[in-house]
C-alpha positions as CSV (number, residue, x, y, z in Angstrom):
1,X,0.0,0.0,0.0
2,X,1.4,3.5,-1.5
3,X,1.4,6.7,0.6
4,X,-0.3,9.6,-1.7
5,X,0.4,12.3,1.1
6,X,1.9,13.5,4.8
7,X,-1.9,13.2,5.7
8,X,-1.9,9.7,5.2
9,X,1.2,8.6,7.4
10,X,0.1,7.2,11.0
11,X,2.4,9.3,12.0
12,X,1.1,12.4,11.0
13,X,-2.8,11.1,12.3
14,X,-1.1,10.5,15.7
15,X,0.5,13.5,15.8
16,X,-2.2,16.0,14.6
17,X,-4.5,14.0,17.1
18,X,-2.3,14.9,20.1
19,X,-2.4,18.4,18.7
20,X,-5.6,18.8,18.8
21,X,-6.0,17.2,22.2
22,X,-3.2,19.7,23.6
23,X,-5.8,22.3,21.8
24,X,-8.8,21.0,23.9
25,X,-7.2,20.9,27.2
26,X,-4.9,24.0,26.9
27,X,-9.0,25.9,26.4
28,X,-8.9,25.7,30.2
29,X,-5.6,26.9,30.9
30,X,-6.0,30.3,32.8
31,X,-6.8,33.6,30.6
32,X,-3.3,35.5,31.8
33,X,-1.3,32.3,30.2
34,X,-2.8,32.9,26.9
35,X,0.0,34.5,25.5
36,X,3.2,32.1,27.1
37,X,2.2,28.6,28.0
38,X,-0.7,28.3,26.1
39,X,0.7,29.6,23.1
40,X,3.8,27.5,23.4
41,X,2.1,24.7,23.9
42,X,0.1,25.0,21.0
43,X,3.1,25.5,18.9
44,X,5.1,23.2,19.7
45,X,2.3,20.4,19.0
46,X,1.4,21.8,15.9
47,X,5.0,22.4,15.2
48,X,5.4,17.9,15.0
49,X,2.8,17.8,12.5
50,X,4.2,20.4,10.2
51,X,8.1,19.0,10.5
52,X,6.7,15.5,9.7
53,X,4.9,17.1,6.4
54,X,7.8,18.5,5.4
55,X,9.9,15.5,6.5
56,X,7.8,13.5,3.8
57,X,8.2,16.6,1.0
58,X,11.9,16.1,1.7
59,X,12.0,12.6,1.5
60,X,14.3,12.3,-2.0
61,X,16.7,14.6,0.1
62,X,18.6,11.9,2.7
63,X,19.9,14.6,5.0
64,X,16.6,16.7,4.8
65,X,14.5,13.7,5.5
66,X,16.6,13.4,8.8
67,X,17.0,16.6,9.7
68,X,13.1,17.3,9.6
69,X,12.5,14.0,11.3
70,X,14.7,15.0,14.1
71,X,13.2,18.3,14.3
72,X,9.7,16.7,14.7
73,X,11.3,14.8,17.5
74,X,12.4,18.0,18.9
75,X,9.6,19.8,18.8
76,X,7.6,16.4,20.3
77,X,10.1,17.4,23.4
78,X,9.4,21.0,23.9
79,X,5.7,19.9,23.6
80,X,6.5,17.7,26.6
81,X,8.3,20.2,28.9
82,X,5.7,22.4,28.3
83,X,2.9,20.0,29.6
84,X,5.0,19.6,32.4
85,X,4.7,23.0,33.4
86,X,1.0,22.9,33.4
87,X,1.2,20.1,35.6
88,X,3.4,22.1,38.1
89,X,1.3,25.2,37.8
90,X,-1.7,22.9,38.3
91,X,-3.1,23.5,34.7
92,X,-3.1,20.3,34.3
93,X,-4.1,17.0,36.1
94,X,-2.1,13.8,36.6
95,X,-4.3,11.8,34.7
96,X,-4.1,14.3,32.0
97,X,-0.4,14.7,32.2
98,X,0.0,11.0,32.2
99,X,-2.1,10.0,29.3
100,X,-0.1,13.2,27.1
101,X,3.0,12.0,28.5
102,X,2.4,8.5,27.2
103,X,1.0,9.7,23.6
104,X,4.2,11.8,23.4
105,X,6.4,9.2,24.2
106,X,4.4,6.8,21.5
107,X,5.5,9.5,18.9
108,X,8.9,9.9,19.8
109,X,9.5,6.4,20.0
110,X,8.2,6.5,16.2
111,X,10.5,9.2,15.2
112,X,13.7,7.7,16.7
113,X,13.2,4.5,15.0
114,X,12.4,6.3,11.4
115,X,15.3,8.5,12.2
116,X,17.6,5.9,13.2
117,X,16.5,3.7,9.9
118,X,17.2,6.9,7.5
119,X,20.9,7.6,9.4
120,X,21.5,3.8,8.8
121,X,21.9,4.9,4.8
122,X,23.7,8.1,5.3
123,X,27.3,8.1,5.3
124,X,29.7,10.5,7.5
125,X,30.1,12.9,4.5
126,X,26.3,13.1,3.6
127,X,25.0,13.8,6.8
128,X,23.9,17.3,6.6
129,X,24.4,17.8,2.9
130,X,21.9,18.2,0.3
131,X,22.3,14.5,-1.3
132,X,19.6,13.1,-4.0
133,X,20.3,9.6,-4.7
134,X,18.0,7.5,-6.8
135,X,18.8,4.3,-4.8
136,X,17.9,6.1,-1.6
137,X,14.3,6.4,-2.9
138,X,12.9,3.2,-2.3
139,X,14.5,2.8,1.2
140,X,13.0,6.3,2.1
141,X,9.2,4.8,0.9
142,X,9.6,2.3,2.4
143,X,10.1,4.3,5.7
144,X,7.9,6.5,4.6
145,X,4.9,3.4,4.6
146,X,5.5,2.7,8.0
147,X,6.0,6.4,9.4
């Protein structure tokens, strides 16, 4: 089965599905965080979901694919130390907190093992170049399928 777009990795689904739950419950953060945690929050969920699109529009690229993949995986974290400042400010229950914390860690377990996959083709020289190599395609698809 063929991937036509980002939308349709299980990745992404996951991904935009957390973001929209950190949507929901950052509604009842208080009004005066609206502008720092809230907003961080937010942005650093949504932020997975766009570095995984791009991830798969730089998929012919080897270093670009990892590079966005890891930055996914970053952004995945800073989503996670900000929920863990609502649960210290008592925005956020433990329940809550726990079942985010376990989603999170469900994606960033996805993301090291895609990103760890793509370095496994890379050589020392290529890593952070711009590299397009035919035979890297299908080994990128084929990542891409599972993603």
């Amino acid at each position: 089965m063929s991937v036509g777009t980002f939308r349709d990795l299980t990745v992404y689904k996951k991904a935009f599905a957390f973001a929209m739950d950190v949507f929901t419950i950052s509604k009842k953060f208080p009004s005066e965080k609206k502008y720092s945690l809230t907003d961080q929050v937010r942005r650093s969920s949504r932020s997975v979901c766009s570095c995984i699109g791009e991830a798969y529009r730089k998929r012919q690229y080897k270093a670009h694919f990892v590079s966005k993949t890891s930055d996914a995986d970053m952004e995945n974290t800073e989503t996670r130390v900000w929920l863990d400042f609502a649960l210290a400010c008592n925005y956020l229950g433990n329940d809550d907190w726990k079942n985010f914390d376990e989603k999170a860690e469900e994606s960033w377990k996805t993301l090291k093992s895609h990103d760890r996959e793509s370095r496994k083709v890379l050589t020392k020289d290529e890593i952070g170049r711009n590299v397009l190599s035919i035979d890297f395609l299908p080994i990128v698809n084929l990542l891409i399928k599972t993603f």
